[in-house]
C-alpha positions in Angstrom: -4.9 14.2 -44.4 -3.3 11.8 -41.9 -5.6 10.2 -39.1 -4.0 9.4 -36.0 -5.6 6.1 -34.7 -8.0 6.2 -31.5 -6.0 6.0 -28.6 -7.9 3.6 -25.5 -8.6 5.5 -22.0 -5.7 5.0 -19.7 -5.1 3.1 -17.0 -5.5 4.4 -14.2 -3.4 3.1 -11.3 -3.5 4.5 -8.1 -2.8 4.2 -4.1 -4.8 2.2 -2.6 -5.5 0.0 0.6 -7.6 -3.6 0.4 -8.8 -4.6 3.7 -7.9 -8.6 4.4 -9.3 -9.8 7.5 -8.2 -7.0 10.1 -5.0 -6.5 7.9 -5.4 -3.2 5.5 -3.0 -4.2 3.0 -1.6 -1.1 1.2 -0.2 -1.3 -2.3 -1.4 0.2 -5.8 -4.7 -0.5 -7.9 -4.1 -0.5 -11.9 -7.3 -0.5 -13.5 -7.8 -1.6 -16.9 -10.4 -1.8 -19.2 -10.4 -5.7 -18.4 -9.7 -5.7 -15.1 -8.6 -4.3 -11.4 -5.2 -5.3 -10.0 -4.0 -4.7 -6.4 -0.5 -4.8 -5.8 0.6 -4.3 -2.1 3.6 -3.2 -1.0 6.9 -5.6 0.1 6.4 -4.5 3.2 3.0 -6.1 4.4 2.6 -9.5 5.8 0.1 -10.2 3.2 1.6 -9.9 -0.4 -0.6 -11.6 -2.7 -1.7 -9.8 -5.9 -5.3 -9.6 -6.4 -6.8 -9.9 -9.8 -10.7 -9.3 -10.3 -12.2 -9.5 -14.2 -14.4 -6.8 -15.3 -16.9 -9.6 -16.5 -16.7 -10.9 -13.1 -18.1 -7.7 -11.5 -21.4 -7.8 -10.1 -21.8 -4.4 -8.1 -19.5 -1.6 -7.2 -20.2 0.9 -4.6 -18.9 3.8 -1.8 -18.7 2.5 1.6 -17.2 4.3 4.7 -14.1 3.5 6.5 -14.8 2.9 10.3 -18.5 3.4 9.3 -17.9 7.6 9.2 -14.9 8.1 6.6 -16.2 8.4 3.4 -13.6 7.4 1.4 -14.1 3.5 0.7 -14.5 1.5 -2.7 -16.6 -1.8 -2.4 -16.9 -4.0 -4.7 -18.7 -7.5 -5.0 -18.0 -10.4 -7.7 -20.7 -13.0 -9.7 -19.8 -15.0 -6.5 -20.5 -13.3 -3.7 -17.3 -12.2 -2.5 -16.8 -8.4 -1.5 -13.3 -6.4 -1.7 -13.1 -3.8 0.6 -10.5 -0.4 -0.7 -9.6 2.8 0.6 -8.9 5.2 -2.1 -9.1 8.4 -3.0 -11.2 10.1 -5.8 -13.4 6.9 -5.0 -16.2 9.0 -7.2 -13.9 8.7 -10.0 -12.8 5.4 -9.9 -16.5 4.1 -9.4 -17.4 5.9 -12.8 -14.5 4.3 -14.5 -15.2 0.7 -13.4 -18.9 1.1 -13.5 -18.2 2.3 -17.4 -15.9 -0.7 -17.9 -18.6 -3.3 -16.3 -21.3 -2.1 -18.0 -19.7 -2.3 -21.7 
């Protein structure tokens, strides 16, 4: 009998908005099992790829978008700093980095 290797969980990667400053910078989030990458679009005056480490994860958390819209993604790193997202299926992607974090 022939065993087919384990295949790893895949990556999600998904729409996604990071708030920088006032600017909502929309692009794509690609989580890994190692880390989060946002990717915004051409189009925004802000394009600069963010990169945050799953070791570097301190907390990750729902938050809502003008206080009432409950479909934010926050998440704070070993320093301090917090990224603010607007996603969808933010219950799922919480599970999968919380998984990830806590390995």
């Amino acid at each position: 009998m022939i065993m087919k290797p384990e295949t790893k969980k895949k990556e999600l990667n998904v729409p996604a908005n990071l708030f920088r400053g006032i600017e909502a910078v929309g692009g794509r989030m690609k989580i890994t099992e190692t880390e989060i990458v946002f990717h915004p679009h051409k189009i925004n005056v802000n394009r600069n790829d963010l990169t945050l480490k799953m070791s570097d994860i301190k907390e990750v958390g729902k938050r809502n978008t003008l206080y009432i819209v409950p479909n934010g993604l926050r998440i704070v790193v070993i320093s301090g700093e917090e990224y603010k997202f607007v996603v969808n299926n933010r219950n799922k992607l919480i599970k999968r980095i919380s998984e990830q974090i806590s390995k």
